[in-house]
C-alpha distance (Angstrom), angle and dihedral (degrees) to the residues before:
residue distance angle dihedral
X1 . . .
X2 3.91 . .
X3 3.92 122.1 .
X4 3.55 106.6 29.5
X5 3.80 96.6 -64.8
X6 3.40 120.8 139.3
X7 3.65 119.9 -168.0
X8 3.58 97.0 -153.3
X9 3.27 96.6 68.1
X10 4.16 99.7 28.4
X11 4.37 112.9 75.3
X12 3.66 135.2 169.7
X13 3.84 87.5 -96.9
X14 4.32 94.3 61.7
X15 4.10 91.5 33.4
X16 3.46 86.5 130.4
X17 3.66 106.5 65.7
X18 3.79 93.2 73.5
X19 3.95 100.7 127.6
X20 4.27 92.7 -137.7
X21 4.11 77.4 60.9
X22 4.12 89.2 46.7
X23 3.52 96.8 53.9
X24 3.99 99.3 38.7
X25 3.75 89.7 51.9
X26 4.10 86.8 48.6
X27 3.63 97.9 45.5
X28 4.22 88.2 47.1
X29 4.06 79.7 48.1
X30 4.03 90.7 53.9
X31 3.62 97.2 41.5
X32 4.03 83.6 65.1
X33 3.96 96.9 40.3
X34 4.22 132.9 68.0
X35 3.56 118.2 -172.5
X36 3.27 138.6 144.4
X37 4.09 124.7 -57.3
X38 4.03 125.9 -132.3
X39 3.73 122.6 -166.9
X40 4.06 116.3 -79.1
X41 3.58 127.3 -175.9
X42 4.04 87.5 -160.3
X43 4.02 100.1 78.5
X44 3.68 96.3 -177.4
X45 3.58 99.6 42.2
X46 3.60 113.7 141.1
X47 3.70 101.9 -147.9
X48 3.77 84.2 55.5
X49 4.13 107.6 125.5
X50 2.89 141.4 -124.8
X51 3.30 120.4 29.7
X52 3.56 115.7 -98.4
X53 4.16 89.0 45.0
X54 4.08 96.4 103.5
X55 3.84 78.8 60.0
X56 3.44 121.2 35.2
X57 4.05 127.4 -43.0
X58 3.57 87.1 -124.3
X59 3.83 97.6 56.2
X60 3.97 104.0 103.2
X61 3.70 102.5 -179.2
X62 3.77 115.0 71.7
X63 3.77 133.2 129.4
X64 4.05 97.7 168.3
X65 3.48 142.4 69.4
X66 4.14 97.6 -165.0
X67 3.74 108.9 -147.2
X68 3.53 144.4 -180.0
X69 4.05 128.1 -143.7
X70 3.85 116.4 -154.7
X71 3.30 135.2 -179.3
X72 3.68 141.7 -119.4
X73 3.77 90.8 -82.7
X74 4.11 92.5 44.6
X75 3.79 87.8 -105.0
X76 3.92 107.2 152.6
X77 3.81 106.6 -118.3
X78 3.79 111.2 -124.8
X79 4.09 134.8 -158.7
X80 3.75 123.7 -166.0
X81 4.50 112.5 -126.4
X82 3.44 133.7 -174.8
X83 3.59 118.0 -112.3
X84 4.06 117.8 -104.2
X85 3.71 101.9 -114.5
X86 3.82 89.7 -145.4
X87 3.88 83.5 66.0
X88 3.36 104.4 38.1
X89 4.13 86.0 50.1
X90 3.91 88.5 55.8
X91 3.32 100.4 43.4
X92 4.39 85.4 42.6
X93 3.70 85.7 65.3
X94 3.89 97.3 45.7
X95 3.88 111.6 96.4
X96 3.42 114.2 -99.3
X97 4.10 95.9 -113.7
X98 4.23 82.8 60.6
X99 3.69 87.6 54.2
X100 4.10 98.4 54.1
X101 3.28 93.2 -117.1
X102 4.25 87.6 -69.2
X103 3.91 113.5 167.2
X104 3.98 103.7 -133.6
X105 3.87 112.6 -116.9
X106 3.99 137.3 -164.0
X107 3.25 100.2 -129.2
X108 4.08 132.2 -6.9
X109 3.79 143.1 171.2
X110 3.76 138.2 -79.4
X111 4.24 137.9 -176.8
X112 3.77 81.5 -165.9
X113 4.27 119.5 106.1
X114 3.57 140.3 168.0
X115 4.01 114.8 -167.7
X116 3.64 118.7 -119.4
X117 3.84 102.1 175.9
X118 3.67 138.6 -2.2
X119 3.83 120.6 -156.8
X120 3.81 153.7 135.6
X121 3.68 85.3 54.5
X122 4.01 92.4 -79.3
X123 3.37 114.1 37.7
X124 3.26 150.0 83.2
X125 3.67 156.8 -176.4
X126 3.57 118.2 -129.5
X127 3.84 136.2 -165.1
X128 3.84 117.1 -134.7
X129 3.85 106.5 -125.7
X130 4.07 115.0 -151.9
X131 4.00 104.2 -140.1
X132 4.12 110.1 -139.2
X133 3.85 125.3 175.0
X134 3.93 130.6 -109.1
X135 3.73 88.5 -76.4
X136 3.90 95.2 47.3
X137 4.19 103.9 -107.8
X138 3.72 110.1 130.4
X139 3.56 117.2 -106.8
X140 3.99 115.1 -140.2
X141 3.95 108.4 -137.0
X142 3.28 104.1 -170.2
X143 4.26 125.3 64.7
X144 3.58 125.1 175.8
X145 3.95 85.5 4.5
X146 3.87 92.8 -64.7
X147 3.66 127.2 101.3
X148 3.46 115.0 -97.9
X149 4.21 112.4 -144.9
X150 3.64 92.6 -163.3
X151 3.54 87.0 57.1
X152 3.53 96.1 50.1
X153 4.04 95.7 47.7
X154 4.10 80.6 60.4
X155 3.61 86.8 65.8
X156 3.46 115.8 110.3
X157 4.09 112.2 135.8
X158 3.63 126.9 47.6
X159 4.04 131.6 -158.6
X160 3.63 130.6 -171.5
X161 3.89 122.2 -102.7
X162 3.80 107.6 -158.4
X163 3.49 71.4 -132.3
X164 3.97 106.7 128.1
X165 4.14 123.2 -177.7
X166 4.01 118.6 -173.0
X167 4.03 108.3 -143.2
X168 4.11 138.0 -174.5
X169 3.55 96.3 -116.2
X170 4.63 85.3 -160.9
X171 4.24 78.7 68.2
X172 3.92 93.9 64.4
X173 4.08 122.3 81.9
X174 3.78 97.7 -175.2
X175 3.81 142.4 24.6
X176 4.11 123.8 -157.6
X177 3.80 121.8 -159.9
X178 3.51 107.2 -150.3
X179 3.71 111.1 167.0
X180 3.68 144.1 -2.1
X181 4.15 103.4 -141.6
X182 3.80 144.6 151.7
X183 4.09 113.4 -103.8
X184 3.41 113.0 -170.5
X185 3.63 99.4 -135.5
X186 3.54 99.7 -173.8
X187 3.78 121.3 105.5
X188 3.97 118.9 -131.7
């Protein structure tokens, strides 16, 4: 079996030490916690507390450990969301040489997640985060129906979807903190 798991040794009864499980369950734990930051040479370390760390110990308003989930190959694994219409009515009334010449869409794809809940040991419910630039346009990762990596280095901004996907945590090999950022959660 892929990533290192051995089914020998994992049952039903130790389901939760799968480390994709560890580290969701941590990051929920230090999106709810603020202490005090030491040095780290590992920037994007999950475990990293408090929030805020992944960006700058100074940065006091965070809500979000941003995280990717790959899979056994180091593929980026990818949800589909509905666009906010708030955003989609802002960026409507932008003219179309502020938009980069982007076609607007009904719904599209994201790598990007922020955890809502973790439970039944291994799984979990995950918000779908929009990815936007450094001046706030969203940036569209995928072309020709693969994922575009120049694309995603553009990405430096994320908003929340609404958009919510419940995964199997056990089905994940790696996990990649990105960013530590506010989401305004709140609907209009």
């Amino acid at each position: 079996m892929g990533c290192g798991r051995n089914e020998d040794v994992r049952s039903d009864s130790n389901r939760h030490s799968n480390c994709i499980c560890e580290v969701v369950r941590a990051i929920k734990r230090v999106q709810g916690i603020r202490d005090e930051v030491n040095c780290d040479d590992c920037k994007t370390d999950c475990f990293l507390t408090p929030l805020g760390s992944l960006v700058s110990p100074s940065r006091q308003r965070a809500n979000t450990r941003v995280f990717m989930l790959l899979d056994e190959k180091g593929n980026p694994f990818k949800a589909m969301f509905n666009r906010r219409r708030r955003f989609a009515d802002i960026e409507a009334a932008a003219p179309a040489s502020e938009q980069g010449g982007r076609r607007d869409c009904a719904s599209c794809f994201s790598i990007f997640f922020r955890v809502q809940n973790v439970f039944d040991n291994c799984c979990a419910t995950l918000q779908v985060l929009e990815p936007r630039d450094i001046r706030g346009r969203r940036v569209d990762l995928f072309k020709g129906g693969r994922l575009d990596l120049d694309a995603v280095c553009e990405v430096e901004r994320f908003e929340a979807t609404g958009t919510c996907v419940t995964v199997d945590l056990t089905c994940f090999c790696g996990i990649q903190c990105v960013k530590d950022v506010f989401i305004d959660c709140d609907e209009d």
